[in-house]
N, C-alpha and C positions, 0 to 999 in steps of 0.2 A: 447402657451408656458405654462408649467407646471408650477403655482403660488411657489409650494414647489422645485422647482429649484435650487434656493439661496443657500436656507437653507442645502439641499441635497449634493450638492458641498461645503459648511463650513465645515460637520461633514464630508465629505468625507477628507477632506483636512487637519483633526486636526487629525484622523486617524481611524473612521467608529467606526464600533461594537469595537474593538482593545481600544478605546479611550472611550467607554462608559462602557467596564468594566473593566481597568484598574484605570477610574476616579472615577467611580460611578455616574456619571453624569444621572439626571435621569429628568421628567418632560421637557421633550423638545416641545418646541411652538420654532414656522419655519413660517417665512412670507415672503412679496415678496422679502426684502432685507436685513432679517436677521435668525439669531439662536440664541434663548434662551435656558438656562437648568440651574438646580439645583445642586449643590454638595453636598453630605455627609460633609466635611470637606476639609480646606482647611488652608494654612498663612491669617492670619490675619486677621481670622475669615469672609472672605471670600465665599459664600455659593449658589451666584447667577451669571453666569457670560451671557453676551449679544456679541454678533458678528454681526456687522452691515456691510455690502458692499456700499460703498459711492461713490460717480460721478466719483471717479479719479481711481475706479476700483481697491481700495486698504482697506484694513479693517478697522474698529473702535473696540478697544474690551472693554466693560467698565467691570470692576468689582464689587462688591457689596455685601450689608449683606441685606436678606430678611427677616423682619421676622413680626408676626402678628401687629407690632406696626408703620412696614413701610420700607420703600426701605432705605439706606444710601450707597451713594458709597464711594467706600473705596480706588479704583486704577481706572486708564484708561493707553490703548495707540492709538495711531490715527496713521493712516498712515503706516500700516503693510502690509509688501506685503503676496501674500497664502504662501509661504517659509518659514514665520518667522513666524507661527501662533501659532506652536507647542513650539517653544525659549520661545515666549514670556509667552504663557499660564503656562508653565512650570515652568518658574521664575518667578511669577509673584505670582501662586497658590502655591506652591511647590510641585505639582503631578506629579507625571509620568504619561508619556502615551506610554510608552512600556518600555520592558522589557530592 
């Protein structure tokens, strides 16, 4: 089984290449049960967000500010099904991810 699997199906599912330049999402690290990336800009200063796939086969998505001085999270939500990945990401960052 492909280790970048997970990951491969997140950014598929939040909406591919469509969703990495409409966001600017960029610096993406993919492991066996999640997606990470970086944003340009974002609410509420916002600039790192994580997508994790958990036991019950539903997402975790935390949010966060990255910067040289250290991680601070800023939002989360738990328990998203893949349908509601794009709702939440949207409200949550205020990006679009299409047109």
């Amino acid at each position: 089984m492909d280790s970048m699997l997970v990951a491969k199906t997140i950014l598929s599912q939040l909406g591919g290449n469509r969703f990495l330049v409409m966001t600017g999402a960029k610096s993406l690290v993919g492991g066996a049960n999640f997606l990470a990336f970086r944003l340009p800009r974002a609410n509420d200063g916002i600039n790192y967000v994580r997508v994790t796939l958990n036991g019950k086969d539903l997402y975790k998505v935390e949010y966060g500010r990255a910067t040289v001085k250290g991680y601070k999270p800023i939002a989360g939500d738990d328990d998203i099904y893949a349908e509601d990945l794009v709702r939440c990401f949207e409200a949550t960052t205020g990006l679009a991810t299409r047109l």
